[in-house]
VEXBAMAR-232753 format. One record per atom (N, C-alpha, C): residue in three letters; y, x, z. Coordinates in steps of 0.05 Angstrom, whole numbers, plus 5000, padded with zeros to 4 digits. Example, Ala and Ser with C-alpha at 12.3 -4.5 7.8 and 13.67 -1.06 7.14 Angstrom:
<rs>
ala488652645156
ala491052465156
ala493452645156
ser495552575142
ser497952735143
ser500152585157
</rs>
This chain:
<rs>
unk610938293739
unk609638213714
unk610837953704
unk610837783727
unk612037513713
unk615137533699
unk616037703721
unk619437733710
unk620337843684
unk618738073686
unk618138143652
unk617737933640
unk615037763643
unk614537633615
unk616337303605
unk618437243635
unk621037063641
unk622737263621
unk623537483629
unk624737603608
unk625137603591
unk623037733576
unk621437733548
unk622137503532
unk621737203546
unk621636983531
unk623936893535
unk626136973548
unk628436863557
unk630337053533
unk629237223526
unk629837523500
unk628937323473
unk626437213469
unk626737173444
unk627136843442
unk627336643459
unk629536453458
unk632036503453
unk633336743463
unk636136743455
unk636936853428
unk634437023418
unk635037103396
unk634236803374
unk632836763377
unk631836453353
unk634836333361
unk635336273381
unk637936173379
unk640536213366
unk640836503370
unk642636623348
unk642936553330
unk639836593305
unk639636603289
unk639736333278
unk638436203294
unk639335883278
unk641635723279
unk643735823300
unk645435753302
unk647835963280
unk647736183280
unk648436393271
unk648036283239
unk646536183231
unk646436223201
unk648235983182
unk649436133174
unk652735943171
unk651535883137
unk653335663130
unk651935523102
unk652935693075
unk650935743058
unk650635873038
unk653435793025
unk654035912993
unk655135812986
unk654535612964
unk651535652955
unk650835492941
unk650035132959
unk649435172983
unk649934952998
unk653134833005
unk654434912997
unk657134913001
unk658934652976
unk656934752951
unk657434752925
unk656334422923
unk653034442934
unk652734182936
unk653134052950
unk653834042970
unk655833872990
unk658633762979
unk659733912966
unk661833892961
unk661833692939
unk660133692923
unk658933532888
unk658433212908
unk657233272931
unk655833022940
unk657932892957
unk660432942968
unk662432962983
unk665132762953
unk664632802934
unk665232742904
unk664532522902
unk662032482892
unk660432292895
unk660132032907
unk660432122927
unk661431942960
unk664431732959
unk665631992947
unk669332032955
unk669231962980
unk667632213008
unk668332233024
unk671032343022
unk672632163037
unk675132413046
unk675232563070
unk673632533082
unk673232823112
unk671133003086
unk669532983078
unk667933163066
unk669333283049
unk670933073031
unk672933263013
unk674733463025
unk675633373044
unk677733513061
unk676733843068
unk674633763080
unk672234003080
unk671734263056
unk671034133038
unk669834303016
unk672634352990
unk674734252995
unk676134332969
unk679334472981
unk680434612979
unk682834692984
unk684534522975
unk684534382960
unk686434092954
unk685233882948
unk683933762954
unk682533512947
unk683333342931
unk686533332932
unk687333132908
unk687233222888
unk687333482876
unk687133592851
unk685533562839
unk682833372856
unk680033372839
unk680233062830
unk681132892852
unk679932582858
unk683132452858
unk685132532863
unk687032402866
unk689532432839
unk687432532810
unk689832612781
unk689332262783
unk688732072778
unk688131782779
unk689231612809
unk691331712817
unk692331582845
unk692931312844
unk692631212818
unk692530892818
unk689130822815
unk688030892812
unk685130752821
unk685230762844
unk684630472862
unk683530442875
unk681330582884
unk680230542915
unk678730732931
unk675230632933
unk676230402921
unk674030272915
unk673030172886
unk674130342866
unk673730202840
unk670930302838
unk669630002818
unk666429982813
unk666830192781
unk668730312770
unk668030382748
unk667830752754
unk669430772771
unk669731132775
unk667031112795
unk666030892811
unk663930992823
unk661431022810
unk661230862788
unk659130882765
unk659231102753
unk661531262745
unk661831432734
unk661031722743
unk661031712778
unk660631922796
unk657831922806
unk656531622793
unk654031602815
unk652531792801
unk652431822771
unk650632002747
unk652032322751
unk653732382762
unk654032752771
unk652532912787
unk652133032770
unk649633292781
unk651333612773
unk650533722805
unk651734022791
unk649134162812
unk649034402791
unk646434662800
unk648334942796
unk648135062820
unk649235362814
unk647135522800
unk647935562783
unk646735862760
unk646436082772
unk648736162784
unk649136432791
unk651536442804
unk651936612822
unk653536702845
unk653636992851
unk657337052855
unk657937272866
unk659537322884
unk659537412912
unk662037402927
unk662237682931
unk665537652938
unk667637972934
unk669337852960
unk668138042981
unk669537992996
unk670137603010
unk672737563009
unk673237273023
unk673337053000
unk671637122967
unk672936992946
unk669436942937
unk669536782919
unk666536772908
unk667036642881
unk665736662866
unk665136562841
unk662336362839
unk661936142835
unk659636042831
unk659035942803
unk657336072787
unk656835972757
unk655135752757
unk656735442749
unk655435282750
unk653735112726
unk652634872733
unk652134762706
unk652434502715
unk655034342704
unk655934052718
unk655333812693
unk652833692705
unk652733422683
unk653633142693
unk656032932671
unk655832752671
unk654732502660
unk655432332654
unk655132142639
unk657732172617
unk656832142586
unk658332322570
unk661332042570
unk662832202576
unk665531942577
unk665831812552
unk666532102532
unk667531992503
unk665331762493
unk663531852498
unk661531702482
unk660631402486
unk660731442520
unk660531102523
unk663230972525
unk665831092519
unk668930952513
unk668630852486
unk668131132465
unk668031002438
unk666730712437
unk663930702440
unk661930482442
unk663430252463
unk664330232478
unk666330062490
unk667830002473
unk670230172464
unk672530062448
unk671129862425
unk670229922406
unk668429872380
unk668729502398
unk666729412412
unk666029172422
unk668129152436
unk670129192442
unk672129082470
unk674828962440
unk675129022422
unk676129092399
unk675828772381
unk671928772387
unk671428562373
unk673028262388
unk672328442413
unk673128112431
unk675528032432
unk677028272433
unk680428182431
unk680927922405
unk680028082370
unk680128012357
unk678327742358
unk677127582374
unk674627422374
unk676827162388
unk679127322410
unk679327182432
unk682927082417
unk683227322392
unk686227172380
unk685526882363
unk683426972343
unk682926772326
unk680226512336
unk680126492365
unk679726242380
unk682326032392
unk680725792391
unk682825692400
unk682625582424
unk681925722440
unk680725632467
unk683425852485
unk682925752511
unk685325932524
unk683126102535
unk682126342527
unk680526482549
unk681626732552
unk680826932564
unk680927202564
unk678927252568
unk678727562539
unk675727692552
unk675927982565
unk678727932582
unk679028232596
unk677228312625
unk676428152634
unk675728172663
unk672428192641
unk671728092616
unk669328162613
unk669628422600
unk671828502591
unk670828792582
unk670528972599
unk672128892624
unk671829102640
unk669129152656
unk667628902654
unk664528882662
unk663129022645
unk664528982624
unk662429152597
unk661329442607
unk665729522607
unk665129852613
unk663129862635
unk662729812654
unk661729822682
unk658829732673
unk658029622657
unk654329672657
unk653729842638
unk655829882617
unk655030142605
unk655830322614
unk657130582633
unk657030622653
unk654530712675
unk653730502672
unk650630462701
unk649230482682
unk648130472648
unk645830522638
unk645030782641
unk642030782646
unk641130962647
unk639731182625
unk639931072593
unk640531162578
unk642731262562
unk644731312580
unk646431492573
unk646531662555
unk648331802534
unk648632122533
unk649932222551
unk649332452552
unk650532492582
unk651332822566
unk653332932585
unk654933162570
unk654833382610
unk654333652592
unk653933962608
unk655834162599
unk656734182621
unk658834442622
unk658234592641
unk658434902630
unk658335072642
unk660835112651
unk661035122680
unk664135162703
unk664735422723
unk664735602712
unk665035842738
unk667235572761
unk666435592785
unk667935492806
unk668335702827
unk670835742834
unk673035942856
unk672235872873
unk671136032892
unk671235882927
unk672236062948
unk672935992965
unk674436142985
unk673336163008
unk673036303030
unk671636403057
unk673736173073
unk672936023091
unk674435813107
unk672835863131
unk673835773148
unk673335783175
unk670235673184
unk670935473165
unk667635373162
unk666235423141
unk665435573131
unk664135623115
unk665235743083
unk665735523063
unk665435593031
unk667735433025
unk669435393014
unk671835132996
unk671735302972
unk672035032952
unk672035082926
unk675835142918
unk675935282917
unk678335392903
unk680035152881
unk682034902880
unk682734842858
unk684934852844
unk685735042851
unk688035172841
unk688335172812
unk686535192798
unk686035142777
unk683934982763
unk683734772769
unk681334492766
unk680734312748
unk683034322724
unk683134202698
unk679134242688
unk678834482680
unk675834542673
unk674334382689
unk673734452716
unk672034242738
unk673333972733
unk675233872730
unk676133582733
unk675033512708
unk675033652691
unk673833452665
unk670233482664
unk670333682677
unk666733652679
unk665833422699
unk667233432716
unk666433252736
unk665932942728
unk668532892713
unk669032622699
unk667732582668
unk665432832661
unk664632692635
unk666432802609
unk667632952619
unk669532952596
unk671332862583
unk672432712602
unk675232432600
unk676532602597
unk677232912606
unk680332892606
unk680333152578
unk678733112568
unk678333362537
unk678733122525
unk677832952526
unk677032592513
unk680432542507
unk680932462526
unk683932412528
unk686732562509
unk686132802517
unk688032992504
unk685733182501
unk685933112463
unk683233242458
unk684033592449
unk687733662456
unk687734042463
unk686334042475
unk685433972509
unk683834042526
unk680734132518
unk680334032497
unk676534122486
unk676234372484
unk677434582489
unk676834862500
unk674034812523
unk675034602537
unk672734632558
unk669334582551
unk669734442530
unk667434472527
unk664234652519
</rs>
C-alpha cells in the first residue's frame, strides 16, 4: 500500500515537473521581452530575442551606449500583441508599438534651439547654447505630456532553440516604430509606415 501511494506521488511530481519545466515561453512573452530587452539595450537580451540585433539598435552606431537622449526616448516604448499566428517554425505577431511622437517633440525643439542659436549670434558674450539645447531635447523627451505616436507592426519571428526571435530581416517598419517615428521623420518617403 505504501509503495503504491510512494508511487503515485513520485507519478504526479514528475508530471508537475514536466509541465512546468516543459512549458517553453509564448510568443507573445517573447515579444515582450524582447520590447523590454530594447528598452534596457540589453545586449545578451538583445542577442536573445532578435536575429540581428544591430538592425534594430545599432542603424545609430555612433550613439554612444550610454546616451541620456535615446534612453529617454526608449524609456516611453510600449508594445501589446493584437494578434498572433504561427505556421509551422515562423510566426507573425500583430502588434501595436507606441512611442513618444519624435517628429513632434524635434519640430518643438528646433523652433527654440533656432531661437538660441540666433540669441547666441547677436550677443556679445562668448557663450554657447549647445550643450543647453541638447538638455532641452532631453527634458522634452522625459515629459510626460508627450504626443506620443501608434503603429500598427506585423513582427516576423522565428522558432530558435530557445524559444521565439523576432525576425529583422526586414526592420525599417519596426525601427521606425520603435523610435517614434524618426526614421519616416527623417526621410519623410518612409511615411508609408505610418
Amino acid at each position: 500500500m505504501k509503495k503504491k501511494m510512494w508511487g503515485s506521488m513520485f507519478l504526479i511530481l514528475a508530471l508537475l515537473t514536466a509541465v512546468c519545466v516543459g512549458q517553453a515561453e509564448t510568443l507573445e512573452q517573447a515579444v515582450a521581452n524582447a520590447f523590454q530587452a530594447i528598452k534596457e539595450r540589453d545586449p545578451d537580451q538583445l542577442q536573445r530575442y532578435f536575429t540581428d540585433p544591430k538592425a534594430i539598435l545599432d542603424w545609430g552606431s555612433d550613439i554612444p551606449p550610454d546616451d541620456p537622449v535615446l534612453d529617454a526616448l526608449l524609456s516611453q516604448l510600449e508594445c501589446k500583441v493584437i494578434s498572433s499566428s504561427v505556421s509551422g517554425d515562423t510566426a507573425i505577431a500583430e502588434t501595436e508599438i507606441t512611442n513618444v511622437d519624435f517628429g513632434a517633440v524635434f519640430d518643438e525643439w528646433f523652433e527654440v534651439a533656432i531661437a538660441m542659436v540666433l540669441a547666441e549670434a547677436m550677443s556679445e558674450e562668448d557663450t554657447s547654447y549647445s550643450d543647453d539645447a541638447d538638455e532641452l531635447l532631453l527634458s522634452m523627451l522625459k515629459r510626460e505630456d508627450n504626443t506620443m505616436r501608434t503603429a500598427i507592426v506585423d513582427i516576423r519571428l522565428k522558432k530558435v532553440p530557445s524559444g521565439w526571435a523576432i525576425d529583422t530581416a526586414a526592420s525599417e517598419e519596426l525601427q521606425d516604430a520603435i523610435f517614434g517615428g524618426m526614421l519616416s521623420y527623417i526621410d519623410p518617403s518612409e511615411d508609408e509606415f505610418e
